[in-house]
N, C-alpha and C positions, 0 to 999 in steps of 0.2 A: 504494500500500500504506500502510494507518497502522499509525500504529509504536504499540502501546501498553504502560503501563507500569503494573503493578496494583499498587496498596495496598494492605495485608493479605490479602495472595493465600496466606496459609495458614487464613484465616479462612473459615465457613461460606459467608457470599457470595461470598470472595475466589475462594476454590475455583472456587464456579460458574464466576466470570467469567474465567478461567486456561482452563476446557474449553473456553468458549463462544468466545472468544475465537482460541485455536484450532485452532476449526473453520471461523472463515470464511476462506474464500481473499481477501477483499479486507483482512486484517489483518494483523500480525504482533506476537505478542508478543515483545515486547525483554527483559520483565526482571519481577521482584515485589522488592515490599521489604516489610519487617517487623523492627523494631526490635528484635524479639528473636531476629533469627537469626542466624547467624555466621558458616555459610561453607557453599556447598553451589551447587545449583541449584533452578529451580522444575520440579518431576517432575509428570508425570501417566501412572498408571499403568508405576509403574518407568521411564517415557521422561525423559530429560532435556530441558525447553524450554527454557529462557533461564536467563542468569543470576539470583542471586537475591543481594539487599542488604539489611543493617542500617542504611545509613545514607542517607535520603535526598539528600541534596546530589550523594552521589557516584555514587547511581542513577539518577537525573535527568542527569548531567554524563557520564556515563559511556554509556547508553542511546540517550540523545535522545530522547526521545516525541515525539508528536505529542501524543495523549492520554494525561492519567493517569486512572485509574479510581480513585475511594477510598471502597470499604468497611472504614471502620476502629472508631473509636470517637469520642465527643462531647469526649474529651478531647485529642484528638492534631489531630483533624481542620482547625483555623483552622490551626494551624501548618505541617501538613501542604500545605494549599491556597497558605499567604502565600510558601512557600517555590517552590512547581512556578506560578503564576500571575507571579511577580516574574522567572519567565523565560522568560516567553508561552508557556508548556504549557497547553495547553484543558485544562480537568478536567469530569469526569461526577461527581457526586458521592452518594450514597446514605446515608451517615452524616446522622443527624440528631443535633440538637441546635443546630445554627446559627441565629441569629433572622433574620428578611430584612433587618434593619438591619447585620448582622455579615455579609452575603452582599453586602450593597451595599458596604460598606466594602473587602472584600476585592477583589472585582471592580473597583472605584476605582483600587485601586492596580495593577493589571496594564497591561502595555503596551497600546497600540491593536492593533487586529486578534484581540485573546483574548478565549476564552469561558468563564465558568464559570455551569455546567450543574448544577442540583440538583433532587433529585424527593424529595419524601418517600415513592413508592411508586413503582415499575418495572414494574409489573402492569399491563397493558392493562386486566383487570376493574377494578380499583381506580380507576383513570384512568374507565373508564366509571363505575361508579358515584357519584362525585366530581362529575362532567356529569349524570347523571340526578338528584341529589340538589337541585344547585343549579336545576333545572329546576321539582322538582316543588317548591321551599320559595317559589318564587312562588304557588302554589295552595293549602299548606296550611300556617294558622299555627305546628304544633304542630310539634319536633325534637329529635330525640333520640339522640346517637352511641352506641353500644356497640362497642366494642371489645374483641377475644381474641387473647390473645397466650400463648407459651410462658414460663416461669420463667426462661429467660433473655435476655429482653428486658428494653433496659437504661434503657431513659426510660418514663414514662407522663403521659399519655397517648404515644399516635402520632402520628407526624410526621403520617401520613394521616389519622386522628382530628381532628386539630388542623385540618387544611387544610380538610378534610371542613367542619368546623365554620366555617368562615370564609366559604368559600363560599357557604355556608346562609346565613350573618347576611346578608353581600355581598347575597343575591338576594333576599330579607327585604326590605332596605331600597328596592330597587328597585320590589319588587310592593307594599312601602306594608302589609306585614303585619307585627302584635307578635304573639307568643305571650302565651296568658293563662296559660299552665301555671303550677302555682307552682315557685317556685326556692328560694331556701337560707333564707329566711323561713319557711319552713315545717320546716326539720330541725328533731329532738329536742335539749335541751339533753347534750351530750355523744357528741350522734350526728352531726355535724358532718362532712359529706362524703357522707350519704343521697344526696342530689341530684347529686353530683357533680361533676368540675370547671367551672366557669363560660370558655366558649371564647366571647367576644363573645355573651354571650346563649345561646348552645345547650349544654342538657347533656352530660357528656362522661364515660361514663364506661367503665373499665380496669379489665381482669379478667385475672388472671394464673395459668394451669395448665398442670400438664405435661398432655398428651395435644392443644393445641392449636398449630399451625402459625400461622395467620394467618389471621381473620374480622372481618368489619366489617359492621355493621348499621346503618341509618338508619330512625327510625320517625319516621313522620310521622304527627299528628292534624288531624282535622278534624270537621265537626259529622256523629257517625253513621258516620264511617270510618275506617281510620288503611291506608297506605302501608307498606309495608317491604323498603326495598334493601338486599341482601346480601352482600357477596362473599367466595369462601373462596379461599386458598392453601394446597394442600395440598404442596407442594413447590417449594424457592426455586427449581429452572430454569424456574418463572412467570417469573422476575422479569427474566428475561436478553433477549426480545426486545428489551422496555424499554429493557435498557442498550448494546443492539446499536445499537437505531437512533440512543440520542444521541449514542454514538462516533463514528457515520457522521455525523452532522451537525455536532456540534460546528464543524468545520474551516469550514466556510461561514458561521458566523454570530459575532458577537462581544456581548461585554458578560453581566452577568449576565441568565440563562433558569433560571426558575423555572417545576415541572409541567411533565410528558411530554405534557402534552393541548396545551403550546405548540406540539408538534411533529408534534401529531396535524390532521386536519381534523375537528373537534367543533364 
């Protein structure tokens, strides 16, 4: 049985992962914590499951995980990690805002045999389109991220945006292709940002409305055609397969893992 233990388990994704969690027979949730709560349990549908903490230290020492799960925020989250890794708890991680230099770091300091686990998207489509994108920017020089997110979405770009974008350059340099597109050379004086964020070479750009969940586009040009991968999430229990299977894995593997498609066969 793994024991797990969520972080911001009152929050949108937390939520999910409190149901999803469970629901599997090979899991057990031990506990949620959220610094702003005070005294109570973690309820789903008026049932009481586990206890619930304000303080991490004493939820962690008090629980015991196996796994922690932390969907929180880009402000909490290194803290959150330096604290649950400094006591060999494997973490899943979903909050962005961490560089991979600050994920190597932290992962450094954890005992031998831990793992910390991060994705910037838990969507099996995302994870596929991420592999299709970086496939076809071998064949076409041209790339272009778009990204749709709701009004409260709290970084921009996307974690997945961003990775998206790396990949592309990554396979770029591999098939020996530049883009000739132009780039921020060509914006209007005072219109500064036309083009969009600059992700190693690929445009990037972040679009913020209510009526969107989560969308992601890749257009790709070429001589007389253009390519375009899409993928939509219309509601976050997308996202929980994703964080199902890296709970389950986590405990076999150690050191920092970065992308779900590590744990996929892609």
């Amino acid at each position: 049985m793994i024991r797990v233990l969520v972080n911001g388990f009152r929050g949108r994704m937390g939520s999910q992962v409190i149901r999803a969690v469970a629901a599997q027979n090979d899991m057990e949730l031990v506990g949620g914590f959220d610094p702003l709560f005070t005294i109570g349990s973690v309820e789903l549908e008026g049932r009481a499951l586990a206890p619930a903490f304000g303080e991490l230290v004493r939820a962690l020492t008090t629980t015991r995980p196996d796994v922690l799960v932390d969907f929180t925020s880009p402000d909490s989250v290194e803290e959150n990690l330096r604290c649950a890794l400094a006591q060999g708890i494997d973490c899943v991680v979903g909050t962005t805002g961490l560089t991979p230099e600050k994920l190597e770091e932290l992962a450094a300091g954890a005992p031998e045999g831990t793992t910390l686990f991060h994705a910037p998207n838990f969507t099996l489509g995302a994870v596929l389109m991420m592999a299709f994108s970086a496939k076809a920017a071998r064949y076409f020089p041209d790339a272009e991220v778009i990204e749709f997110h709701h009004n409260g979405k709290k970084d921009a770009p996307s974690g997945t945006a961003i990775t998206t974008a790396r990949f592309i350059a990554s396979a770029r340099r591999e098939g020996k292709h530049t883009s000739s597109a132009p780039g921020r050379e060509t914006e209007l004086p005072g219109r500064e940002g036309a083009r969009g964020a600059d992700v190693d070479g690929v445009p990037v750009h972040a679009v913020r409305s209510d009526g969107f969940s989560a969308r992601q586009e890749v257009i790709f040009g070429s001589m007389g055609e253009t390519l375009t991968v899409r993928h939509d999430t219309f509601d976050r229990a997308a996202y929980m397969p994703g964080v199902l299977l890296a709970v389950r894995e986590v405990g076999g593997r150690e050191g920092l893992i970065i992308g779900l498609d590590k744990l996929l066969d892609l």
